[in-house]
Structures are given as structure tokens and as C-alpha cells.
C-alpha positions, 0 to 999 in steps of 0.5 A: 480505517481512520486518517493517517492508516497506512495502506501496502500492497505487494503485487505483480506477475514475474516480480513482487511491486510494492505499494504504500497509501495513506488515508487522507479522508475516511468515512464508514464505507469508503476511504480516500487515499493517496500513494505515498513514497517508500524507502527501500532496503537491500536484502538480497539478490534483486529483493528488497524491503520497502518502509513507507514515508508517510507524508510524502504523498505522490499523485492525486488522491482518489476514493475506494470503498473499504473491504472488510470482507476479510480478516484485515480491511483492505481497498481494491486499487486496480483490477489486480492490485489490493491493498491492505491495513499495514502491519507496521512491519517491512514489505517484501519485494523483488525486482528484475534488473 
């Protein structure tokens, strides 16, 4: 991973969060990332496509180590939130009420 690489993750339980991070720092092992915003798009009832908004960071930056343990290199975020190299493609998410 080099700076500038866009992170996304989809996660969550009764509904599909989306979640973007920019690298900010990166070293051989490990990366420091920050959250980053999204726009999103309409696609049908309570589902949604998300582009991220690189540059427009949200938080503080924090470090994880790089996973290249599988075919695209990704971060563990939180116990139940990966985050992989974005494919350039939109992200797919659903959302309740």
C-alpha cells in the first residue's frame, strides 16, 4: 500500500455500513489511515451506492498493520470491520429508516 490508496470497507449485522479510508503514511508493514467522507447514491429501496471523497478526512489518523494474507491487502479496523484496497468501483450499501 502507498499514500494516497483508498481503503473501503462494507460491514454491519441487519444493514451493509460503508466505510472509506485514505492512506496517509505507509511503511512495509503497517499503514496509517484516516476515515474519509463519501457521497452517496440512490439505487433503490434503502440501498445505496458510496464513492469516497479522498481529501476530506474525518477524525484522527490511526495505524494498522497490512494483511496481505489474502488476494487484495487489507487492515483490520475493529473486531468486526476489515477494510480492503478499493477497486475503483462504487460500494454497496443498505440502510434502515
Amino acid at each position: 500500500m502507498k499514500i494516497g490508496d483508498i481503503l473501503v470497507s462494507q460491514w454491519g449485522y441487519e444493514q451493509t455500513n460503508v466505510s472509506f479510508y485514505e492512506v496517509v503514511k505507509a511503511t512495509s508493514k503497517t499503514v496509517e489511515l484516516m476515515a474519509i467522507e463519501k457521497e452517496t447514491k440512490p439505487t433503490g429501496f434503502m440501498q445505496f451506492d458510496a464513492m469516497p471523497l479522498p481529501g476530506k478526512h474525518q477524525g484522527e489518523k490511526f495505524r494498522r498493520r497490512i494483511d496481505l494474507s489474502s488476494s487484495v491487502p487489507s487492515c483490520r479496523i475493529t473486531s468486526c470491520e476489515y477494510a480492503y484496497l478499493w477497486n475503483g468501483k462504487p460500494a454497496h450499501g443498505t440502510c434502515y429508516a
